[in-house]
C-alpha positions as CSV (number, residue, x, y, z in Angstrom):
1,X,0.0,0.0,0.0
2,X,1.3,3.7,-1.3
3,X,2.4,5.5,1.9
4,X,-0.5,8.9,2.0
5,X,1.0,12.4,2.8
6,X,-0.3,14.2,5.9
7,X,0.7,17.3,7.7
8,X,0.5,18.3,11.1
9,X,1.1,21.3,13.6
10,X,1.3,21.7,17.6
11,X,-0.8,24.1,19.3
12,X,1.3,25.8,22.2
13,X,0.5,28.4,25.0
14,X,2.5,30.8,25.7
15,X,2.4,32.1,29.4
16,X,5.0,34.9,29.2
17,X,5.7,36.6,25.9
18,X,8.9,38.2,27.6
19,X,10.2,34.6,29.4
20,X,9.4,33.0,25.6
21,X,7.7,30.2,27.7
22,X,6.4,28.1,25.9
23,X,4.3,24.3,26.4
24,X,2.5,22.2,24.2
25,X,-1.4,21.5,24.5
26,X,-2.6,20.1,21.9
27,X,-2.0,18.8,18.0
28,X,-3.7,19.1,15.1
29,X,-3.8,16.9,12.1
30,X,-4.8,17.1,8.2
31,X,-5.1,13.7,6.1
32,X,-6.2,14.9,2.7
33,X,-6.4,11.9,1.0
34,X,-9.2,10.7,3.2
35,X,-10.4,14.4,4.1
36,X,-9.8,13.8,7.9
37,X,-9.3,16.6,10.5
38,X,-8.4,15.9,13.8
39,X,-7.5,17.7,16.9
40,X,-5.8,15.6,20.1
41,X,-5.3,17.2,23.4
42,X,-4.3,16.3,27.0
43,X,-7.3,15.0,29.3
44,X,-5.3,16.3,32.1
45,X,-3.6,19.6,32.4
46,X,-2.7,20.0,35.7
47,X,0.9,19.7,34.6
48,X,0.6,23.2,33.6
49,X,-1.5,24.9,36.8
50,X,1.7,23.4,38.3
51,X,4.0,25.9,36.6
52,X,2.1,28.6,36.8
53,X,0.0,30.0,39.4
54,X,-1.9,32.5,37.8
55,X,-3.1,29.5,34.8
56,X,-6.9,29.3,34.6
57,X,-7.4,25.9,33.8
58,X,-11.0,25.7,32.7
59,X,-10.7,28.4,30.4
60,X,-7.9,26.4,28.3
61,X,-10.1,23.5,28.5
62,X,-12.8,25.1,26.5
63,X,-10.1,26.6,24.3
64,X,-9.5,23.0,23.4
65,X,-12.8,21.0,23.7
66,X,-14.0,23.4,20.9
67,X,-10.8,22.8,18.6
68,X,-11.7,19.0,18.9
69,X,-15.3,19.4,18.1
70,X,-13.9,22.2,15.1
71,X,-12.0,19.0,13.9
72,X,-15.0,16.5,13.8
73,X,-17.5,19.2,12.1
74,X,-14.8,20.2,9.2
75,X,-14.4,16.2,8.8
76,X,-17.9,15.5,8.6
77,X,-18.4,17.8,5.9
78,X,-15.6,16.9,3.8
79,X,-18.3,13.4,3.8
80,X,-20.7,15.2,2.2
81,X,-18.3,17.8,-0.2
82,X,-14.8,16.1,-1.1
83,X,-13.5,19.6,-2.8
84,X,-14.1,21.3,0.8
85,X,-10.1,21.5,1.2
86,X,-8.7,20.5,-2.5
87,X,-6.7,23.5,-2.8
88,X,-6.3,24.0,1.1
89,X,-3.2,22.6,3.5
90,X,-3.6,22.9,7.1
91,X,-2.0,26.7,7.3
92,X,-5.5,28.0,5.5
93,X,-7.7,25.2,7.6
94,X,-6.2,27.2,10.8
95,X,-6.8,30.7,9.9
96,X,-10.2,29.9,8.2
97,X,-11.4,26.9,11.4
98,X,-8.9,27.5,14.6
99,X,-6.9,30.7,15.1
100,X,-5.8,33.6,13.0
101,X,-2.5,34.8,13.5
102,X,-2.3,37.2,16.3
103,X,-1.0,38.1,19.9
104,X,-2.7,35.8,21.7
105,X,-1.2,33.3,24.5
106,X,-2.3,30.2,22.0
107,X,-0.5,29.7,18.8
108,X,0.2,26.9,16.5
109,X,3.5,26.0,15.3
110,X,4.8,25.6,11.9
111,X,3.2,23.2,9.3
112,X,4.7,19.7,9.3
113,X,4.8,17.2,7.2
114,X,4.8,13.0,7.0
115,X,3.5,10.0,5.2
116,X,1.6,6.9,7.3
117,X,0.3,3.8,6.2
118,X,-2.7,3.8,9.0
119,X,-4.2,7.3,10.7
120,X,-5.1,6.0,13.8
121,X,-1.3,4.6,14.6
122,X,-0.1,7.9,13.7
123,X,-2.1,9.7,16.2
124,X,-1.0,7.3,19.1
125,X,2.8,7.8,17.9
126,X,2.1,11.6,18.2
127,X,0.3,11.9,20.8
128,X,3.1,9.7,23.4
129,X,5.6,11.9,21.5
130,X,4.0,15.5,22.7
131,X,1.6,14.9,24.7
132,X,3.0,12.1,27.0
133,X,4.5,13.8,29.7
134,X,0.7,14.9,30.9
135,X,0.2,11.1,31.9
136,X,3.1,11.3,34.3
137,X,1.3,12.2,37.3
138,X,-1.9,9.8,36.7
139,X,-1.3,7.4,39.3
140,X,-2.7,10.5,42.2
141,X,-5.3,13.0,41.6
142,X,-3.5,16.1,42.7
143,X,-6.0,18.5,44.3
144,X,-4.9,21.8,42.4
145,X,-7.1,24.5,41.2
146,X,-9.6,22.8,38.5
147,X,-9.9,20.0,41.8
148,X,-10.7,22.6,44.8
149,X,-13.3,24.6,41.7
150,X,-15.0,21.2,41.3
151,X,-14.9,20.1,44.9
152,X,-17.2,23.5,46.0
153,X,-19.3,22.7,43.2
154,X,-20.2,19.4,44.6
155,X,-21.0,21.3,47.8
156,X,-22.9,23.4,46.8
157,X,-25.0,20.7,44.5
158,X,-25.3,19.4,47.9
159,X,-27.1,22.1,49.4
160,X,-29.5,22.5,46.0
161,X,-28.3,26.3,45.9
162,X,-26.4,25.8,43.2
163,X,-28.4,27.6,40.6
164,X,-29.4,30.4,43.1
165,X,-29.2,34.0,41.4
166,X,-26.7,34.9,43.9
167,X,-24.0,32.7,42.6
168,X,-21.9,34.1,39.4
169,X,-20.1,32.3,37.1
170,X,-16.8,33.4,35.4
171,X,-16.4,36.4,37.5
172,X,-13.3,38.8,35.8
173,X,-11.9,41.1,38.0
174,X,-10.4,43.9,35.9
175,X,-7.8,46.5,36.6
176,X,-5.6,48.5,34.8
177,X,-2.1,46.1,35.6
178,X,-4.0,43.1,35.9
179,X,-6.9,41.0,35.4
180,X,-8.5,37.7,37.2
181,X,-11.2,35.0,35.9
182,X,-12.5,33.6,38.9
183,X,-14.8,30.6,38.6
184,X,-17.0,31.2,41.3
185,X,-18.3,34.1,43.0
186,X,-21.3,35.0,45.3
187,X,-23.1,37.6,46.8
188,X,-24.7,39.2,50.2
189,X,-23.6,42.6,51.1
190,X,-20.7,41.8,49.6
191,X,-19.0,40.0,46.4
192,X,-17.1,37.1,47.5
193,X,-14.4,35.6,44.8
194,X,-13.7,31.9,45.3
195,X,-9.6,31.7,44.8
196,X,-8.6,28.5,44.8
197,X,-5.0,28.1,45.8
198,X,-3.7,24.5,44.9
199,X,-0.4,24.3,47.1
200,X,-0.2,20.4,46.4
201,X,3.0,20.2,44.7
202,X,6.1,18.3,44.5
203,X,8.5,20.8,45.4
204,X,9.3,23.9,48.1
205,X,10.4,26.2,45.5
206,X,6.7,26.0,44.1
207,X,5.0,25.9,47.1
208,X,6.5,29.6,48.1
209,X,6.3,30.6,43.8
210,X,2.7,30.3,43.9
211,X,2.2,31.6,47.5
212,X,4.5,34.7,46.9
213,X,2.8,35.3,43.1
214,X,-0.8,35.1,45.0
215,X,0.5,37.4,47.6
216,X,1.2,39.8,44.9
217,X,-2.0,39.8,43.1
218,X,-3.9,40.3,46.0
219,X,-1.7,43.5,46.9
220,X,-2.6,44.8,43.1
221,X,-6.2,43.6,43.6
222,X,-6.7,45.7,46.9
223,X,-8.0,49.0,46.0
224,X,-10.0,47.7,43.1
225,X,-11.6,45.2,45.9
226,X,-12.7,48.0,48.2
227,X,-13.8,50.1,45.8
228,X,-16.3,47.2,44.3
229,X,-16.9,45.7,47.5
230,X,-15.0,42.6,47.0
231,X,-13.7,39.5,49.1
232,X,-11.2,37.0,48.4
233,X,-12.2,33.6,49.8
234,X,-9.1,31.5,49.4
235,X,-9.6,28.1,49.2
236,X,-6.2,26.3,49.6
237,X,-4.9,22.7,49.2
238,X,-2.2,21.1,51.6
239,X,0.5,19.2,49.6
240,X,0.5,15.3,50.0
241,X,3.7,15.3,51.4
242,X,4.4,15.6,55.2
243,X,7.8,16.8,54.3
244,X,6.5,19.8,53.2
245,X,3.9,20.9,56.0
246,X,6.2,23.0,57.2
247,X,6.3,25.0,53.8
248,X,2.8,25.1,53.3
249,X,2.4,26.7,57.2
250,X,4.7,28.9,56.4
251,X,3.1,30.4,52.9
252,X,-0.3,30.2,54.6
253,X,1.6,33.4,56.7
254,X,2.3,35.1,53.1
255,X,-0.5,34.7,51.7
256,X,-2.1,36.0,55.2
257,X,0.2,38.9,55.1
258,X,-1.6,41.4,52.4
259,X,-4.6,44.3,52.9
260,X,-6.7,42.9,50.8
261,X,-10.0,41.9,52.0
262,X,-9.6,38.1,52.3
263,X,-10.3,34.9,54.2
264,X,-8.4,31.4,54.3
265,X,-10.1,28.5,54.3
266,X,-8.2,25.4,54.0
267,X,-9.5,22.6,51.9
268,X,-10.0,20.3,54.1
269,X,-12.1,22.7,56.3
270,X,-14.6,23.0,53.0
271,X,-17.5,22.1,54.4
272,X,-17.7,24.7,57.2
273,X,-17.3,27.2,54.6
274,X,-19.9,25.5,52.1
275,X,-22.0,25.8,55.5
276,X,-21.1,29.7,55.9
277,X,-21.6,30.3,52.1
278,X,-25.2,28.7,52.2
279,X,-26.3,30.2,55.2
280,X,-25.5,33.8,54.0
281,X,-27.3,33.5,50.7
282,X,-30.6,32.0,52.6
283,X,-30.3,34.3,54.6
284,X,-29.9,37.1,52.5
């Protein structure tokens, strides 16, 4: 059987444009002889809230979800039309399907190209050659940010306020140095952010990173909270290992050590403050 031609590029986010920091997230494929798109991603991505503190998860989840469901509508209608991309490689499927060619923190590398014998072995060899090193940590479900975020949705599930009016969604807090997507927010007299800290890491060094680089934000975040009548409500995770308790005591005084309006809540303490959260709104 005649080897087919196929081209492929990686899709890569970019954290700091200055650092050039760059990770892959995802690849996307183009088989023209049998008018095939697809788009392969990492179920887990806590490999990257790992390195940086500030990473919203969730948001670069969707980013991809949709990519991979971009993938299975242009393939379906090459079915029904096989001249959709006769004149097209995968440079004019990304600017016309995926992402034009700006400044933003997602980009896709440039076009390769190969030969295969059978698509779906060429996506497993891909995918263990990029994409592998998300599978690393399998073996424990580490409880980082998208963990804590899905852990206070369960709670609140629980308490069947869940869909109360008082409970925002995709709250972004805006100012003129920085901006913040929080996942969760809710109201009484005053707006409370839920900030999910995930200090469940491997190492000291990124314990006190992400402690230190929270620390900041809230400093920046300050004035903008008093004005709107804002409160952090930090929800943070202990890391698994006992070696590193004495770290994670020791951040929890950083992160303590701000003006901004805030409380800590430790993740293990979650529902006394489902029970505090719940209470306020009925009672509202």
């Amino acid at each position: 059987m005649n080897k087919q031609p196929f081209q492929y590029s990686v899709l890569r986010y970019r954290h700091s444009y200055f650092l050039a920091e760059e990770v892959n997230v995802g690849i996307l494929f183009y088989f023209p002889a049998v008018g095939r798109v697809e788009f392969l991603y990492p179920s887990r991505l806590q490999r990257i809230s790992g390195l940086y503190p500030d990473f919203n998860i969730n948001t670069l989840r969707k980013f991809l979800h949709a990519f991979e469901k971009q993938a299975e509508k242009l393939t379906k209608r090459f079915i029904g039309n096989s001249d959709l991309f006769e004149n097209a490689g995968l440079q004019a499927i990304i600017e016309d399907f995926f992402l034009k060619e700006d400044a933003t923190a997602l980009f896709f590398s440039e076009i390769k190209k190969g030969t295969y014998d059978n698509v779906d072995q060429i996506l497993r060899y891909y995918q263990n050659q990029y994409l592998s090193v998300y599978d690393k940590d399998a073996g424990r479900n580490r409880k980082d940010e998208e963990y804590i975020v899905n852990k206070v949705e369960e709670g609140l599930k629980a308490t069947n306020i869940n869909h109360s009016k008082d409970i925002k969604r995709e709250y972004t807090l805006e100012t003129p140095y920085l901006s913040q997507q929080f996942d969760l927010a809710w109201q009484n007299e005053t707006t409370h952010l839920v900030t999910p800290i995930g200090l469940d890491l491997k190492r000291k060094e990124s314990i006190e990173r992400k402690a230190s680089t929270w620390r900041g934000r809230l400093e920046i975040f300050q004035a903008k909270a008093k004005e709107d009548n804002l409160a952090f409500d930090l929800i943070i995770s202990r890391p698994e290992d006992r070696n590193l308790f004495r770290t994670y005591d020791n951040v929890l005084k950083i992160l303590e050590d701000n003006k901004a309006p805030k409380k800590l809540y430790e993740l293990e303490n979650l529902p006394t403050y489902i029970e505090h959260l719940s209470s306020n709104i009925r009672n509202k």
